[in-house]
C-alpha positions as CSV (number, residue, x, y, z in Angstrom):
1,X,30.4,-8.4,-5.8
2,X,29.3,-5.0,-5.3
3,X,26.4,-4.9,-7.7
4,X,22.9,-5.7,-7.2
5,X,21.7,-7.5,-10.2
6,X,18.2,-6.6,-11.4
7,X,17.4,-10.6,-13.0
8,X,16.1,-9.3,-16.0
9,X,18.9,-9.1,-18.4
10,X,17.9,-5.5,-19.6
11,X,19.5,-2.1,-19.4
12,X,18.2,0.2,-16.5
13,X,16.6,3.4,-17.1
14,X,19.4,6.4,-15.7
15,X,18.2,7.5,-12.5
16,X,18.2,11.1,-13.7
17,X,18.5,12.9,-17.1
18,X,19.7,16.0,-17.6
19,X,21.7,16.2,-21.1
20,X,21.8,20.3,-21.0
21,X,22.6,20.4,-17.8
22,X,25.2,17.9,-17.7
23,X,27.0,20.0,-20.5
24,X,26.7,23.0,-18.8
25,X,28.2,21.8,-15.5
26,X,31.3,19.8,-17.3
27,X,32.4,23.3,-18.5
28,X,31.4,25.4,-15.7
29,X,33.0,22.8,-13.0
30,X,36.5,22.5,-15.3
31,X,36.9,26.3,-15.8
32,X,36.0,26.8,-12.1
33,X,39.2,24.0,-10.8
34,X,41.2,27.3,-11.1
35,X,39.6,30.1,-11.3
36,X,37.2,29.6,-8.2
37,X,40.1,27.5,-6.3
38,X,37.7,24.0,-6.4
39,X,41.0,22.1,-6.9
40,X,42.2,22.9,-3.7
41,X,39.0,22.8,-1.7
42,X,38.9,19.0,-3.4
43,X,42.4,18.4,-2.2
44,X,41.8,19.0,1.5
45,X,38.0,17.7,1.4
46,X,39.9,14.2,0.6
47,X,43.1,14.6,2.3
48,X,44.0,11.7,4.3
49,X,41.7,9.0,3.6
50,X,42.3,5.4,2.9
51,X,41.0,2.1,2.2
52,X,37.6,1.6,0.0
53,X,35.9,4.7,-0.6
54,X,32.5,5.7,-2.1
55,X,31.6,8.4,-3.9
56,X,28.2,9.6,-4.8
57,X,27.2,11.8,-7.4
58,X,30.9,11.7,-8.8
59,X,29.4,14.2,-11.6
60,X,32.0,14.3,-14.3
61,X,35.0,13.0,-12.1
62,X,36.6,16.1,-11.0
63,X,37.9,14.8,-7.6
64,X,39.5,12.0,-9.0
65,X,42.7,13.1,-9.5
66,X,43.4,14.7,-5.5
67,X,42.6,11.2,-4.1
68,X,45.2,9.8,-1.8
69,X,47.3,7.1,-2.9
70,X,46.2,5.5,0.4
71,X,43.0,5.2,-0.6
72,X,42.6,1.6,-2.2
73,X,39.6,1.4,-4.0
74,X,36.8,4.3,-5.2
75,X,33.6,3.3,-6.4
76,X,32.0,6.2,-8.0
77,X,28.3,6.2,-8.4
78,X,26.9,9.1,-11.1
79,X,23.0,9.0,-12.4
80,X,23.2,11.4,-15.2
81,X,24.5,9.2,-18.4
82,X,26.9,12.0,-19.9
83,X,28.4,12.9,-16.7
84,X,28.9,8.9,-15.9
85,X,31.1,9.1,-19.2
86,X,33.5,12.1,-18.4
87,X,33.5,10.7,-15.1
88,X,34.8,7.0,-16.5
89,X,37.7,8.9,-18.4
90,X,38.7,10.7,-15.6
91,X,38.6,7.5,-13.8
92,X,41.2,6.4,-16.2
93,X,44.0,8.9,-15.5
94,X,43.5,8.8,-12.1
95,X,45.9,7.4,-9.6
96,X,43.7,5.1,-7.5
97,X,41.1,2.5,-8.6
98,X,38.2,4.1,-9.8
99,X,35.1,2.1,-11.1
100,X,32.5,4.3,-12.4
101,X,28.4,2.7,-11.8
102,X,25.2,4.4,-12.6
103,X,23.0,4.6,-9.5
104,X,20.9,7.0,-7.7
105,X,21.8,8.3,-3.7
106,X,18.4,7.1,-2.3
107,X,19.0,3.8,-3.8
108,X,23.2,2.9,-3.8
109,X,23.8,-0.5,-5.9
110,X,26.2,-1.3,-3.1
111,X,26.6,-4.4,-0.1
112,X,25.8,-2.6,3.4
113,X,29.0,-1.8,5.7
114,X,31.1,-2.1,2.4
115,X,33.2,1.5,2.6
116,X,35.7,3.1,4.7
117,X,34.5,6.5,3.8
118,X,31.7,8.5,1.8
119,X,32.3,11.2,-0.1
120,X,29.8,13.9,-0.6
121,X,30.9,16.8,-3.0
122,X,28.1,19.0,-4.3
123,X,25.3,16.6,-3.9
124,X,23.3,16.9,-1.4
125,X,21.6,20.2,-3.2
126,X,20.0,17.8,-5.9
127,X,19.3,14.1,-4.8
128,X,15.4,14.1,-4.6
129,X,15.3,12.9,-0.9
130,X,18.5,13.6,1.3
131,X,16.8,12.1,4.8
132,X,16.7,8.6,2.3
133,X,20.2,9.3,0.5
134,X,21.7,9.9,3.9
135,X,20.1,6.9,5.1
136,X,21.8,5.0,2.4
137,X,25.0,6.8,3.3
138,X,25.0,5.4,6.9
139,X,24.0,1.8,5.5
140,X,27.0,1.3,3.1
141,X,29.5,2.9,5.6
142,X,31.3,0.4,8.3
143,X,30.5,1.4,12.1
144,X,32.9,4.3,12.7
145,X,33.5,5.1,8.7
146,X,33.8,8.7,8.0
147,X,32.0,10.9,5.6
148,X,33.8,13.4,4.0
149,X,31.8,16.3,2.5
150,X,31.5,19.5,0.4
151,X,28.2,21.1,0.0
152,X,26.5,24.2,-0.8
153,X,23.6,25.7,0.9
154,X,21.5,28.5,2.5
155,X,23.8,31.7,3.8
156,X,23.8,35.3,3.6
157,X,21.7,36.7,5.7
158,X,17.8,37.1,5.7
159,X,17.5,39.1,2.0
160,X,19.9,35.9,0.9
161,X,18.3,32.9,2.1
162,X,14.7,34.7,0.5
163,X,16.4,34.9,-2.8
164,X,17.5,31.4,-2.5
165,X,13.8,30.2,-1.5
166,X,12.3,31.9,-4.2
167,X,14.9,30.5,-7.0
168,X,14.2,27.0,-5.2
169,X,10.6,27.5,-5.5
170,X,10.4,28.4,-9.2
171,X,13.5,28.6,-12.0
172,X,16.3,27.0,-10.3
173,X,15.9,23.7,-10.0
174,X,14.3,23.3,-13.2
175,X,17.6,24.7,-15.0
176,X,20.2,23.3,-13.2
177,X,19.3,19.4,-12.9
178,X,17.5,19.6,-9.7
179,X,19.9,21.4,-7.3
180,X,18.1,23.2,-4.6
181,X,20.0,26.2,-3.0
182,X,18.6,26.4,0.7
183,X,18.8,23.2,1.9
184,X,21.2,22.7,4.9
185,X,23.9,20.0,4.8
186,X,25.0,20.3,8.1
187,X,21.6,20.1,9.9
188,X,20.9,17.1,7.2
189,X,23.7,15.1,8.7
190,X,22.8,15.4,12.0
191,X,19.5,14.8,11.7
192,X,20.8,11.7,10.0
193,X,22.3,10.2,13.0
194,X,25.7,11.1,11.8
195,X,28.5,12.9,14.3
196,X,30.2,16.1,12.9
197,X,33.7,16.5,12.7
198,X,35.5,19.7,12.2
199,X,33.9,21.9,9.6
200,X,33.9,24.9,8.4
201,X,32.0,27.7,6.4
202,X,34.2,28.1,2.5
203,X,32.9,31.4,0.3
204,X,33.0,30.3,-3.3
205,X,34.5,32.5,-5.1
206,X,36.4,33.8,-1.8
207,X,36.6,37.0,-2.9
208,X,34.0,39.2,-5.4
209,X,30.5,38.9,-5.9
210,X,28.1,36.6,-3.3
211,X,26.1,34.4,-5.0
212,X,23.0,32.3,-4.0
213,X,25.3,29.1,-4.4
214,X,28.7,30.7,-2.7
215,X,27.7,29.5,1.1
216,X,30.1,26.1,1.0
217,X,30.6,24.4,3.7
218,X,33.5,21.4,4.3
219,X,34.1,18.8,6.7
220,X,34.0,15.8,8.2
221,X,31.2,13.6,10.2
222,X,31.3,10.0,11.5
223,X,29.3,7.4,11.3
224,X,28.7,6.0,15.2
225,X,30.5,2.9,16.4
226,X,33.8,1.9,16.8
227,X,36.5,4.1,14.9
């Protein structure tokens, strides 16, 4: 039902593929649940919703386990192969539906108007077009659907946001499967059309060192129409 079927009876090519990487970030993004306090940023970013949810860029399924039991349904859509696999065994402990599809953000394998809420949980930094992902965002949410989001971005002051541009404009991206540092989340969504709920700025880790990807921010934004 929610599939689009390509006709041809082959296997399609993953969207992305970024083996190293994908190990990498399943070992960072366990280890940093509790010592960075992820878990509970995850817990509130999903507090509260319900009915059929989509998620996209599930990574290796960390946010899994803090969905609501509310929440009836979560499709999960993850481009990166290895990722998609951690990210179907989470799905099986978790304590909601969880079906776990490959699929890029530009391009969501899912009927328009199909979702109660979007999910958006460290990202937006790496899809190859956000004004297009976003765009897909407001097409598979119904009129008045919320997004729910946690993202990373430019902060820090002016010696900061330099040091991100420069790491965007040479190593970064290259070694850490395409995530950018300075984009802006916030402005993203409302140049997308979408209206913004309460956010607020979250330092990851809240206390020690700042680091080019420690400017978090986490809220809420609406699709307009009837809520």
């Amino acid at each position: 039902m929610r599939l689009r079927s390509t006709g041809s009876g082959k296997v399609p090519r993953d969207p992305v593929h970024h083996p190293l990487f994908a190990r990498y970030y399943a070992r960072v993004s366990a280890c940093a649940e509790t010592r960075l306090g992820l878990a509970g940023v995850r817990e509130r970013m999903l507090a509260g919703l319900s009915g059929r949810v989509i998620e996209i860029g599930a990574g290796n399924g960390l946010n899994f386990a803090h969905y609501p039991g509310a929440v009836a349904e979560v499709v999960a859509i993850e481009p990166e192969r290895m990722l998609r696999q951690l990210a179907a065994r989470a799905a099986l402990r978790a304590e909601v539906p969880v079906d776990v599809v490959p699929g890029a953000a530009e391009a969501l394998p899912v009927k328009s108007e199909a979702f109660d809420a979007v999910v958006l949980s460290l990202v937006l930094c790496s899809v190859r077009d956000v004004p297009r992902a976003l765009g897909e965002v407001r097409r598979v949410l119904r009129p008045g659907g919320e997004v729910r989001f946690f993202e990373h971005g430019r902060g820090g002051g002016r010696a900061m946001t330099l040091t991100q541009r420069a790491l965007d404009g040479t190593v970064w991206p290259v070694l850490n499967g395409g995530c950018h540092l300075s984009r802006e989340p916030v402005a993203a969504l409302r140049a997308a059309g979408f209206e913004l709920g309460p956010y607020r700025e979250v330092l990851v880790p809240e206390k020690g060192p700042r680091l080019p990807t420690s400017f978090c921010v986490l809220g809420s934004a609406w699709r307009p129409g009837e809520r």
